[in-house]
N, C-alpha and C positions, 0 to 999 in steps of 0.2 A: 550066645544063642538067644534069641526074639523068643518070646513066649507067646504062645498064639493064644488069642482070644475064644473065651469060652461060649460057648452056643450051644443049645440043646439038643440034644439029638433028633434027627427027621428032620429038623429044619435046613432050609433054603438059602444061603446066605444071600444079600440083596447084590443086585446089580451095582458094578463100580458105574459112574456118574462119566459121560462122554466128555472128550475136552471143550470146553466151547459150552456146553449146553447149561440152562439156568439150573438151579438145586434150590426145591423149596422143601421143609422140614414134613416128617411125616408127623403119625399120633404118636408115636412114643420118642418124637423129639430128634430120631433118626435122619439124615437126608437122604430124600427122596429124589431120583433124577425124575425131571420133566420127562412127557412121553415124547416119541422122535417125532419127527413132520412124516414121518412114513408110515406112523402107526396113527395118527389123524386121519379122519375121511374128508377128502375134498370138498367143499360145497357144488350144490349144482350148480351147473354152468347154467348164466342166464339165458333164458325164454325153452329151455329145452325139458321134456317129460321125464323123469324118473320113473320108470316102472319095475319095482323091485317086487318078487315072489314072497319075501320072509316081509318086507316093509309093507307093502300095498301102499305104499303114499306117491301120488304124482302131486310133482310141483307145477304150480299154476304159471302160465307163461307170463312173460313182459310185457306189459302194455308197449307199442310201437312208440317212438321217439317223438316229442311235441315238433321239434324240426322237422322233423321228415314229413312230407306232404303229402298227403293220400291218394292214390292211384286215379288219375280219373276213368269212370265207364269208358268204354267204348262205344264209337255209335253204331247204330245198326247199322249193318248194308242193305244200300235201295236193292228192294226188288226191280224186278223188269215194269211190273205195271208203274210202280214212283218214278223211275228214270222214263218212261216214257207222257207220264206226266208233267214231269217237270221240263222235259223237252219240249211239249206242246206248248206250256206258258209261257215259255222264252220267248219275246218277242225276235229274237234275231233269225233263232230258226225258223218262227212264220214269215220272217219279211225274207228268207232264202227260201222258201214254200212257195211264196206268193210270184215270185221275182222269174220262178220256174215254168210259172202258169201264166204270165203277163207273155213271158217271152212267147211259149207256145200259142198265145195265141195273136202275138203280132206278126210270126213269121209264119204263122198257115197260111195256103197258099189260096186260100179260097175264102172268102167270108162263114166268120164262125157261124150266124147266122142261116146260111144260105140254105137250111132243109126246115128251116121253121116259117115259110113264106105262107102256110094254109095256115097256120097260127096265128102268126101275124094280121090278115087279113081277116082271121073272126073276129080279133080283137079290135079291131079298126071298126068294124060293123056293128060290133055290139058298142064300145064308146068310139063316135067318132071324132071325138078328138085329139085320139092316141093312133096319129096317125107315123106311121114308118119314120118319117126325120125324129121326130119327138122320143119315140120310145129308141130309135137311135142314138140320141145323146143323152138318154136317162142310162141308157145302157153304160155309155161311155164314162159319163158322171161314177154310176156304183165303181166302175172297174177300177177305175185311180183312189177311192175312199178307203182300201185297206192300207193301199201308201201313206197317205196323208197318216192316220191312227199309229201304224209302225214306227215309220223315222218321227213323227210325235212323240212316243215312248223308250223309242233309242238315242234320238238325236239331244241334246243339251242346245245347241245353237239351234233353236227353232226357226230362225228367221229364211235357212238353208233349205225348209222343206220346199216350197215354191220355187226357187230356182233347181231343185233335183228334179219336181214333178215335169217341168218344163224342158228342159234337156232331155228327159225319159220319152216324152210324149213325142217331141221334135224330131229325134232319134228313128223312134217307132214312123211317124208320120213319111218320114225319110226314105226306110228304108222299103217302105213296102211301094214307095215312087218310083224306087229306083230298079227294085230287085222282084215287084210279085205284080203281072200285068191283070191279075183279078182283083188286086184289092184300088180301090178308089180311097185315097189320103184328101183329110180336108182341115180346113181351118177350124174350122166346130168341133171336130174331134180333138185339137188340141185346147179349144175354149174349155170343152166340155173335164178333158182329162184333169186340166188345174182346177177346175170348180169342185170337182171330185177330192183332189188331194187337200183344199184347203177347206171341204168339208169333213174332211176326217179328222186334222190339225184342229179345228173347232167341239170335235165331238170329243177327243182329249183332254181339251181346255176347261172343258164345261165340265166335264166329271170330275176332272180333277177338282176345280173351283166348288163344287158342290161337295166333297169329300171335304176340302178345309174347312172352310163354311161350318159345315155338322161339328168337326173337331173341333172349333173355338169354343174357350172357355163364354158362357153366360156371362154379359154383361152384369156389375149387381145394381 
């Protein structure tokens, strides 16, 4: 018969030590079992708040990963006035603007003209040198000058504007020979049409040539 170990009375006898688990000595030299992994508290999970009632500590989150690449903005969305700004600078939607207004007024059937004759003829009285032909081919001049400036700013092959002007004009001259017995077609109006478009090609030219110009660095 084992003779059992003496211990004082009211006391606790200690916990037998789990299989497996480390055994570090206590103060009176006794071993002591490690605590379990269950009787540990977890660490916080990283970037996330602790907020404990008995603790009061929040843990501070994780700064974001140096890899990870930060969100860009989003950009605004255009309002109606931007988009409708930035439609008007578009040179393509002015040259389908313009293209819309040429047409209408090579297939009227009547000369655009035809209810400004008392206009006309003050102006002829007060300078008479701005007689009816003249102010008719200045007339014709401006009207092909938005051409010339557009496919100037669209086109890359500028050499193309003067053979489109000339086709357009020819076209127009054409059809109102063929198809409207009040309009009178002439050769002047097509002189006049490419004089128009190759002064707009030039009014391109020149701005732009003055824009570089300013941009060059100073000679030293």
């Amino acid at each position: 018969m084992n003779a059992q170990p003496n211990t004082p009375a009211g006391s606790i006898p200690p916990r037998p030590p789990l299989p497996g688990a480390p055994v570090v000595p206590g103060a009176s030299g006794a071993p002591v079992p490690a605590p379990a992994a269950a009787d540990v508290p977890a660490p916080a999970a990283a970037g996330r708040h602790i907020n404990s009632g008995r603790l009061g500590v929040a843990a501070a989150p994780v700064a974001r990963h140096p890899s990870i690449p930060p969100r860009p903005p989003r950009p605004a969305p255009l309002t109606r006035p931007s988009r409708l700004r930035s439609a008007v600078r578009n040179p393509r939607v002015l040259l389908a603007a313009y293209l819309v207004v040429l047409t209408l007024i090579a297939v009227w059937p009547v000369p655009v003209d035809s209810g400004a004759g008392g206009l006309l003829r003050r102006i002829t009285r007060v300078f008479p040198f701005a007689t009816y032909a003249r102010i008719e081919f200045g007339a014709n001049i401006l009207l092909f000058v938005p051409l010339g400036i557009l496919l100037a700013l669209i086109l890359r092959q500028r050499y193309l504007i003067l053979p489109i002007a000339l086709v357009s004009t020819v076209a127009i001259e054409s059809f109102q020979a063929l198809m409207l017995d009040k309009r009178t077609p002439s050769v002047m109006d097509i002189i006049a049409n490419l004089t128009g478009a190759a002064l707009g090609l030039l009014i391109v030219a020149f701005v732009q040539w003055r824009r570089g110009r300013g941009r060059a660095p100073a000679a030293p």
